[in-house]
C-alpha positions as CSV (number, residue, x, y, z in Angstrom):
1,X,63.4,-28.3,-37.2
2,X,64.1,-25.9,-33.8
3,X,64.3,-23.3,-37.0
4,X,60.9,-23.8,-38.1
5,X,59.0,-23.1,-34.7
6,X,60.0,-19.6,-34.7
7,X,57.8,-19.0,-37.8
8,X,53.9,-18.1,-37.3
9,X,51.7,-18.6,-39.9
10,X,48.4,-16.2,-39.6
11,X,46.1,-17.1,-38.1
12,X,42.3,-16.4,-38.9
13,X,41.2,-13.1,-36.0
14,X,37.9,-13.0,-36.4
15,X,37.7,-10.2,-33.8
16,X,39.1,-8.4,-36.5
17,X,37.1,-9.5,-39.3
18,X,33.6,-9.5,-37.5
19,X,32.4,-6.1,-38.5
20,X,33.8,-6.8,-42.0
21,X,32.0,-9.6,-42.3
22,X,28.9,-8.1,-40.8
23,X,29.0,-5.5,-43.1
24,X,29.0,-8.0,-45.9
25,X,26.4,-9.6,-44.9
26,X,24.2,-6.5,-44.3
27,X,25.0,-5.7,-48.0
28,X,24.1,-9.3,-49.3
29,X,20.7,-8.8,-47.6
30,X,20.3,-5.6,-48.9
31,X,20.7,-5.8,-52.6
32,X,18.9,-9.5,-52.3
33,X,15.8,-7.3,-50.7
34,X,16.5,-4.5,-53.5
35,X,15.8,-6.8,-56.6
36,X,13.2,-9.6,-54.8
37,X,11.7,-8.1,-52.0
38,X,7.9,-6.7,-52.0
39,X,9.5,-3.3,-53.2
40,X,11.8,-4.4,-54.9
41,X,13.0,-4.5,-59.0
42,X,10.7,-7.6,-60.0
43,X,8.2,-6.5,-57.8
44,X,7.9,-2.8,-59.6
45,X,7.8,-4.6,-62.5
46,X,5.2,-6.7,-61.5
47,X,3.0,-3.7,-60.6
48,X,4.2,-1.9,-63.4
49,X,2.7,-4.8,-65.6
50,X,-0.4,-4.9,-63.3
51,X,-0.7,-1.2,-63.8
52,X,-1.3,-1.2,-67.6
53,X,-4.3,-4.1,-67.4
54,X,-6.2,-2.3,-64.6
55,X,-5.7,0.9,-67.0
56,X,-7.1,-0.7,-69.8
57,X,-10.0,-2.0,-67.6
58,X,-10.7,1.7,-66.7
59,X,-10.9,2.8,-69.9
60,X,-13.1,-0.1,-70.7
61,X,-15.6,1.2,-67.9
62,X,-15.1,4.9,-68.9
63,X,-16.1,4.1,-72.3
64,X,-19.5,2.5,-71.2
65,X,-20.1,5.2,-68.8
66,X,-20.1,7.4,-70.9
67,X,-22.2,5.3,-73.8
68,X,-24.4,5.3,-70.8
69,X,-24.7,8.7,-69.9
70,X,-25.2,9.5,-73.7
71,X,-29.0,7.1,-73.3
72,X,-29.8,8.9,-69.9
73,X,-29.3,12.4,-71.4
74,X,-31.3,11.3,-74.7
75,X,-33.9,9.9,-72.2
76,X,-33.7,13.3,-70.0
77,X,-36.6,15.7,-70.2
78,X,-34.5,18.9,-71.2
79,X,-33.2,16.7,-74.5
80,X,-36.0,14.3,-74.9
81,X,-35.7,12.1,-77.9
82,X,-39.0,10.6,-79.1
83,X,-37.3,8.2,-81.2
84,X,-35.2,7.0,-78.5
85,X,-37.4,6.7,-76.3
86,X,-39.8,4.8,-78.4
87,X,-37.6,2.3,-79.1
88,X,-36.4,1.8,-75.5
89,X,-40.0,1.3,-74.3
90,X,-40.2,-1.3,-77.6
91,X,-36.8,-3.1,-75.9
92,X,-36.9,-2.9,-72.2
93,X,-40.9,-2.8,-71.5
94,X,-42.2,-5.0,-74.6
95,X,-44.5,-2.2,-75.6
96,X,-46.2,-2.0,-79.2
97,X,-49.8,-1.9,-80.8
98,X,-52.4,-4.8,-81.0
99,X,-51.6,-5.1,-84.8
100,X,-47.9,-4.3,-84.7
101,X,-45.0,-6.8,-85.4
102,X,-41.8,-6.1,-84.4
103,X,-39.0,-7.3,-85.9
104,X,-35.4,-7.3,-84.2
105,X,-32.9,-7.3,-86.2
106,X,-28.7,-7.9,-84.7
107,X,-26.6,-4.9,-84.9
């Protein structure tokens, strides 16, 4: 047994293994932040996803802005369309002769 005391098992230093383990744990946080944080990979594909709906939307709203600006210019006085704005009038302001039916019909 007096042989056996001479031996020294290693022991844990964990002055020595502090930045090491530092580092570690700087990296853990690092690539956890790189795939969940608010930048991060789900995140962009979040946005990403969010991105292509509020695109849609736009074109949605384009589309009718347009449409719209197609009535104002055929209501305008430099392109004034009797026929459209005979039937607006008929639509929007309920106007028609004494002895005139109208007659909607559903597009």
């Amino acid at each position: 047994m007096h042989r056996l005391s001479h031996i020294r098992l290693p022991q844990l230093d964990l002055r020595r293994r502090a930045p090491a383990l530092g580092l570690m744990a700087l990296y853990a946080y690092l690539a956890f932040h790189a795939f969940s944080g608010s930048q991060g990979l789900l995140s962009w594909i979040s946005y990403s996803d969010e991105a292509k709906v509020l695109q849609v939307k736009l074109d949605a709203r384009q589309a009718r802005h347009a449409d719209l600006k197609a009535r104002v210019d055929a209501l305008s006085n430099d392109g004034l369309d009797l026929d459209a704005l005979e039937i607006a009038a008929r639509r929007d302001l309920f106007v028609s002769d004494t002895n005139e039916i109208t007659i909607w019909l559903d597009p």
